[in-house]
C-alpha positions as CSV (number, residue, x, y, z in Angstrom):
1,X,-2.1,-27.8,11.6
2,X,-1.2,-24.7,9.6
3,X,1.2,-22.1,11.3
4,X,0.3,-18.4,11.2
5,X,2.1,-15.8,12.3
6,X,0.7,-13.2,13.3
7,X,2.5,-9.4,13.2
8,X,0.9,-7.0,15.1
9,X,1.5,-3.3,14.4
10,X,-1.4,-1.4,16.1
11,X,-3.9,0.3,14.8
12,X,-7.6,0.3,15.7
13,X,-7.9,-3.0,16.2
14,X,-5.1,-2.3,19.4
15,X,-6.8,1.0,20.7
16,X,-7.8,2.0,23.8
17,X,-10.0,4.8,25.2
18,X,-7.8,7.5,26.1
19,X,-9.8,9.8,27.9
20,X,-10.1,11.9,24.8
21,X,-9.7,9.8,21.7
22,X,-8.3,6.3,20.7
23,X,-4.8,5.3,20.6
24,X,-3.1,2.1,19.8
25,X,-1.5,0.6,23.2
26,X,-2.2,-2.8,22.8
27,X,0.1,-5.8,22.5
28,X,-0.5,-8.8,19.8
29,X,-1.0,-11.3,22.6
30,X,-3.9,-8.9,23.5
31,X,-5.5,-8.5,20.0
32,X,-5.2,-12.5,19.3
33,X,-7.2,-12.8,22.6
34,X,-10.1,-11.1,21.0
35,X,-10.5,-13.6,18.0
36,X,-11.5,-16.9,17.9
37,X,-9.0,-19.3,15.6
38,X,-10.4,-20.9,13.1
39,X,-9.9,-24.9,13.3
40,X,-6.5,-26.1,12.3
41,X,-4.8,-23.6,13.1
42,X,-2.2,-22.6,15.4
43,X,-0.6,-18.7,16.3
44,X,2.3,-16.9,17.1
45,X,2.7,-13.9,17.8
46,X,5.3,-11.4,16.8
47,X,5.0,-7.9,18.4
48,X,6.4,-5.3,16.1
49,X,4.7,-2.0,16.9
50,X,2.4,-0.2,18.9
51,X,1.1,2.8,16.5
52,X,-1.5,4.2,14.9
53,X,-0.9,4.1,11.6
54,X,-0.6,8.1,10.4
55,X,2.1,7.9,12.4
56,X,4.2,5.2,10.8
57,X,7.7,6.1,8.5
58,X,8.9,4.6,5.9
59,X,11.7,3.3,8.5
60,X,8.9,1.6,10.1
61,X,7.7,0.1,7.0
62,X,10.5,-1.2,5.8
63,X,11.2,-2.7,9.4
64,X,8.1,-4.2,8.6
65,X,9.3,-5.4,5.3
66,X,12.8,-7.1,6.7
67,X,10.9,-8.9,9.2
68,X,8.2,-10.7,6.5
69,X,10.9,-11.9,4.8
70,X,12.4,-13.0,8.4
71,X,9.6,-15.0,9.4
72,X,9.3,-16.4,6.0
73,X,12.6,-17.6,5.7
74,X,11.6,-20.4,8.5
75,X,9.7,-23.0,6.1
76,X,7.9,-24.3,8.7
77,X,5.7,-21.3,8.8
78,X,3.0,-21.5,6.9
79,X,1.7,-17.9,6.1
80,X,1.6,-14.3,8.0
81,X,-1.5,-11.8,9.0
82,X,-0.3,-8.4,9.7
83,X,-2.4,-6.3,12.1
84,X,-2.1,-2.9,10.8
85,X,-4.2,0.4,11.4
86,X,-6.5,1.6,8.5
87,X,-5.5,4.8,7.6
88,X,-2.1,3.7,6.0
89,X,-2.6,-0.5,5.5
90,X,-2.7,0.5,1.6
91,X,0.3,1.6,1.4
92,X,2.5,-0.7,3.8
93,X,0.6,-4.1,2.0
94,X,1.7,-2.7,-1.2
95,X,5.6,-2.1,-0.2
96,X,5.3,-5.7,0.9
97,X,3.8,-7.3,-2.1
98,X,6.3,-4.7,-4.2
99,X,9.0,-7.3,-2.4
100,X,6.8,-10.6,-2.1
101,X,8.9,-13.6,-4.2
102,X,6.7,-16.1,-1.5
103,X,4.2,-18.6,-2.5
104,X,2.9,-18.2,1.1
105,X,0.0,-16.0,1.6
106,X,0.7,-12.8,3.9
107,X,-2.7,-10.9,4.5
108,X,-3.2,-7.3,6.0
109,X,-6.4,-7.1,7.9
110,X,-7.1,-4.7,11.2
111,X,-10.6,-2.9,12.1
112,X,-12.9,0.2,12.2
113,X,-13.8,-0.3,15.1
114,X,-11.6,0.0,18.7
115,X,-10.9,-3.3,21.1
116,X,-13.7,-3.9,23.3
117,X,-16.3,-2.4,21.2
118,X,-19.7,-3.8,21.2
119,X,-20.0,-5.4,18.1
120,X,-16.7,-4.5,17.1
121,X,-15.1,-6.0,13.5
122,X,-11.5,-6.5,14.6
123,X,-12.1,-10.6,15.6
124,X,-14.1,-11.4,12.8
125,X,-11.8,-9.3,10.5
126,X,-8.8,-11.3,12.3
127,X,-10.9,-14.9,12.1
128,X,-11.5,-14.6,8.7
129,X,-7.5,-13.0,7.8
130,X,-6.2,-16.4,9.3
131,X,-8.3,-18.5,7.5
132,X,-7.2,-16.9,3.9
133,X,-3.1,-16.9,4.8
134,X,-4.2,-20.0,6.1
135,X,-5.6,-21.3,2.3
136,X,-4.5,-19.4,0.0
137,X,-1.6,-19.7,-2.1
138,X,0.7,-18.2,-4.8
139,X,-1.8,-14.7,-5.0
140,X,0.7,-12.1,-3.3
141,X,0.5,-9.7,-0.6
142,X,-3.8,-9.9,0.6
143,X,-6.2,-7.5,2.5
144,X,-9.0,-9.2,4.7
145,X,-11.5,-7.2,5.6
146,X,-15.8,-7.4,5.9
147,X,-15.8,-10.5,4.4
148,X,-13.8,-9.8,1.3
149,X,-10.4,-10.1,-0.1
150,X,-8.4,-7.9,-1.9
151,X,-5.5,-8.1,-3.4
152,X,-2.9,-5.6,-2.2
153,X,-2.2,-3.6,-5.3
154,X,-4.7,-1.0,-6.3
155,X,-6.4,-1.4,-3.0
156,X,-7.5,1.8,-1.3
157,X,-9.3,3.1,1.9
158,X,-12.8,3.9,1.0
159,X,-15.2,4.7,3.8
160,X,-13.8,7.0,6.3
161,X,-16.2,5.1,9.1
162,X,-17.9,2.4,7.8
163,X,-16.9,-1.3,8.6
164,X,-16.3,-2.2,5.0
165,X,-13.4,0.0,4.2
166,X,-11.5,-1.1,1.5
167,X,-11.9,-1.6,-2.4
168,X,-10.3,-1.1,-5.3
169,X,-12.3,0.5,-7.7
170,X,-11.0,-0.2,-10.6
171,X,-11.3,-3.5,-10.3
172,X,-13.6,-6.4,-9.9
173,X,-13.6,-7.8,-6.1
174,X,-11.1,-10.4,-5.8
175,X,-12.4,-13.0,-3.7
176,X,-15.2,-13.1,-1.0
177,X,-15.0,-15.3,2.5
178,X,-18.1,-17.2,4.8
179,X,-19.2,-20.0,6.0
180,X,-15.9,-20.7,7.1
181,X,-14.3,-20.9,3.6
182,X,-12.5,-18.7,1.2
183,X,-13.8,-18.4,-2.2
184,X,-11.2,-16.8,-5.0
185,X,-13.4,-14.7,-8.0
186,X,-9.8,-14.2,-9.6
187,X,-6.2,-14.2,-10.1
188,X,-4.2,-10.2,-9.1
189,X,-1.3,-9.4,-11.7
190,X,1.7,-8.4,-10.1
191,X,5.0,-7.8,-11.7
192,X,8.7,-9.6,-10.8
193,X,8.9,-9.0,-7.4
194,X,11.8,-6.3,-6.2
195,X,15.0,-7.2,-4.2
196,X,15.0,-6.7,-0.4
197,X,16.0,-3.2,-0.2
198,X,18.7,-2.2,2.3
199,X,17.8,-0.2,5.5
200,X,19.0,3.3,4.3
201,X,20.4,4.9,7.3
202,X,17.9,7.9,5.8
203,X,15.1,7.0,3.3
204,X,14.7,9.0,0.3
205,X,12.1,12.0,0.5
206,X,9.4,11.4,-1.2
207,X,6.4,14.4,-1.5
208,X,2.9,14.4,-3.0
209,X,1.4,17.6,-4.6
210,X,-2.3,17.7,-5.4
211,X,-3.8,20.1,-8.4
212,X,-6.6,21.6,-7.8
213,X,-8.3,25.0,-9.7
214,X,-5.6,27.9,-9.0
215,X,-3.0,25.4,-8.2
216,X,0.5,26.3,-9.1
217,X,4.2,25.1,-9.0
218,X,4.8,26.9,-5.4
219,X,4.1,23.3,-3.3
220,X,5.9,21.3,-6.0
221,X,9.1,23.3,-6.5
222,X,9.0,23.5,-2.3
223,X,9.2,19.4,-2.2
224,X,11.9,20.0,-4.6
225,X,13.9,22.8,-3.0
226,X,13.1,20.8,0.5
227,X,15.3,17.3,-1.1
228,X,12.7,15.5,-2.1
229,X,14.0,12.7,-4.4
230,X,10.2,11.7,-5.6
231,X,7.1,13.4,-6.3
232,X,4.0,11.8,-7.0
233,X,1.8,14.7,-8.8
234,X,-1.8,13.8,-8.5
235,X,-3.9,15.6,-11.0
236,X,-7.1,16.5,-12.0
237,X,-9.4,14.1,-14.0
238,X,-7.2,11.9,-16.2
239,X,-4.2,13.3,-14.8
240,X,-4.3,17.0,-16.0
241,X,-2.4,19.8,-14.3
242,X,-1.1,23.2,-16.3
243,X,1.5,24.2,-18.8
244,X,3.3,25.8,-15.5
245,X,3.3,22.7,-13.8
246,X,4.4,20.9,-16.5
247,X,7.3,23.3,-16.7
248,X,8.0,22.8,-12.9
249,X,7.9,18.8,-13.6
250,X,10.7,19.1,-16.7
251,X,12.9,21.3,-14.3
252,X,12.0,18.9,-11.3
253,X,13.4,15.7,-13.9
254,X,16.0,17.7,-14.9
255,X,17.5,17.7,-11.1
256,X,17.3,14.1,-10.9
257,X,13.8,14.0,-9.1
258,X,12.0,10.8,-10.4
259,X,7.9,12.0,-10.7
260,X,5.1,10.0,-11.3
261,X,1.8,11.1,-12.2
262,X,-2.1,10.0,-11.1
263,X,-5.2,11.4,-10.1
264,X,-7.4,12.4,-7.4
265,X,-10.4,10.7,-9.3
266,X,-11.4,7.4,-7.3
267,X,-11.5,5.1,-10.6
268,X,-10.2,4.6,-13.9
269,X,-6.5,4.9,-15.2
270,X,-4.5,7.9,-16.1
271,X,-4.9,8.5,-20.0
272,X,-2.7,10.8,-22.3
273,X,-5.7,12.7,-23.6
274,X,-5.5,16.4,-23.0
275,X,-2.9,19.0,-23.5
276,X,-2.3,22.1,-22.3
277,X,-0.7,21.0,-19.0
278,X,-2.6,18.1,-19.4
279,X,-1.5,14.5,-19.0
280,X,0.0,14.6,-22.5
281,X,2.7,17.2,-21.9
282,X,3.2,15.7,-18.5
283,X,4.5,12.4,-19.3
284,X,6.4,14.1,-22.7
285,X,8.1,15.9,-19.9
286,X,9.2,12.5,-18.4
287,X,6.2,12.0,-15.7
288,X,5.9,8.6,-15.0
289,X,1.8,7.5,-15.3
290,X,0.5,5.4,-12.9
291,X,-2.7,4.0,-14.4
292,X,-5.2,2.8,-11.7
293,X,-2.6,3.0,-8.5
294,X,-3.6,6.3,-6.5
295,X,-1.8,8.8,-4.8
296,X,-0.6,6.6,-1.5
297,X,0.8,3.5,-3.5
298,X,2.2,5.6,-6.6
299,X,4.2,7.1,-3.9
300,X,5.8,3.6,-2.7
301,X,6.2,2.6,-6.3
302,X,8.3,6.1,-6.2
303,X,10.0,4.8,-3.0
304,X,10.1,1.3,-4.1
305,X,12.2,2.4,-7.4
306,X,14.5,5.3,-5.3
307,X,15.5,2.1,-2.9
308,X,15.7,-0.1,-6.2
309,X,18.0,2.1,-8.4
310,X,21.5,3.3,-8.0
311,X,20.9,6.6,-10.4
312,X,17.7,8.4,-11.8
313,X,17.9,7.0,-15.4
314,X,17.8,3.4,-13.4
315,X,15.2,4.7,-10.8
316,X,13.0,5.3,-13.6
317,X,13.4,1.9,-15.4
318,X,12.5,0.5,-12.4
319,X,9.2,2.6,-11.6
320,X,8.1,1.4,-15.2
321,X,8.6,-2.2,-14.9
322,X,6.7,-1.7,-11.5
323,X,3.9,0.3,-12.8
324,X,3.3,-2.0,-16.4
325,X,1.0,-4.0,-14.9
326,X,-1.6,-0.8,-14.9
327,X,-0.1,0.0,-18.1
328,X,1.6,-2.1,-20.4
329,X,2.7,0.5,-22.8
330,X,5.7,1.4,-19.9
331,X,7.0,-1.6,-21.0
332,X,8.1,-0.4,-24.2
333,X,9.3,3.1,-22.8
């Protein structure tokens, strides 16, 4: 028999009508109920959090963190599924696969669509997220979800609605699930996984600033002025900004802030083409690219490194070891 445990953290796949919307009140006990188990297997349950997920911190996630690496450190256990809300899974599966040194399998999965709902996804989302920590080994931190599998970094939220949420779209799909098997199209890359990070009595700040036409330094230099340690600039097309934002970046390095750079385009990698503000003079500045990792897990690569590092010239080694596997040349920098 192969021992999952299962971390429930709310979400959707926990939500209750309200009276006026949908809120995450339900235990794990509860959303197990809802699921058949696939054969072979046996549960427990640890209860972590009731929330939906735009509401989570980063103390919250890294609580999340500490207790993966809790339940792991029983051998006996034989993988983890994390029950999670949608609208943040992205970025809590990547600070766990940032940390992941386990052969064992942990796999995100959670639904679109509320507990009780007629047809609803969240038991055959959490079926099928049992079977893969279940058989899987040695790929990282997973997202189950419609029948696929993803690998945690460069995931992302896709579909607002729509039952099959998640993709990365920069890459090809990683592995596929039916029948009652799981089926792997290929291997993730990650990098050497980080140290545990300590529980900070106050996590580090970390801001994102989106350009846009008209944009200007005035949202960035307030992140700054505000104590942000990181800022993850996302740019336009191939990670292009202006000569005034580049200015604000230098100044924002110059203070010890660690900045990384991506874009709000939904595929491809951040390229050093244009200047003029552009990506060029951004990362001459000391703007950290980012590749194919967009705006919500360059920010925990920022986080990730802040927690990592003892000073900003460390921080920043960090962040580019982190971020070579979207782009090797950050290994040389």
């Amino acid at each position: 028999m192969a021992r999952i445990v299962v971390i429930s953290t709310g979400g959707t796949i926990a939500s209750r009508w309200k009276g006026s919307g949908f809120a995450a009140e339900a235990d794990g006990r509860e959303v197990m109920a809802t699921a058949p188990l696939p054969e072979g297997i046996t549960v427990e349950v640890v209860d972590l959090f009731r929330v939906n997920s735009p509401r989570l911190t980063t103390a919250h996630q890294l609580t999340l963190l500490r207790t993966v690496h809790e339940v792991l450190a029983d051998p006996g256990v034989d993988g983890i599924v994390v029950t999670h809300g949608t609208d943040t899974l992205e970025e809590s599966a990547f600070l766990v696969d940032l940390h992941h040194h386990d052969a064992r399998s942990v796999v995100f999965t959670g639904s679109q669509l509320p507990m009780g709902s007629a047809d609803g996804d969240g038991p055959g989302n959490l079926y099928d997220a049992l079977l893969t920590a279940a058989t899987t080994r040695g790929l990282g931190v997973l997202i189950s979800f419609a029948g696929r599998v993803h690998a945690a970094r460069g995931t992302v939220k896709t579909q607002a609605v729509d039952l099959d949420a998640f993709a990365d779209p920069s890459k090809e799909l990683l592995g596929k699930i039916g029948f009652g098997k799981v089926t792997m199209l290929r291997e993730p890359q990650r990098p050497a996984p980080l140290a545990l990070p300590a529980m900070p009595e106050l996590p580090p700040r970390v801001d994102m600033v989106m350009h846009h036409a008209d944009g200007d330094p005035l949202l960035l230099n307030a992140a700054v002025e505000a104590g942000a340690r990181g800022i993850v600039l996302v740019g336009t097309g191939a990670g292009n900004a202006t000569p005034e934002i580049v200015d604000a970046v230098a100044a924002a390095i110059a203070r010890g802030v660690l900045v990384a750079l991506t874009t709000r385009v939904a595929a491809g990698p951040v390229t050093e083409i244009y200047t003029h503000g552009g990506a060029v003079d951004l990362v001459a500045v000391g703007a950290v690219p980012t590749g194919t990792l967009r705006a919500g897990q360059a920010r925990i690569a920022v986080l990730s490194a802040l927690l990592a590092g003892s000073d900003p010239a460390e921080q920043n080694r960090i962040l580019r070891r982190t971020l070579a596997v979207e782009n090797p040349a950050l290994t040389s920098a």
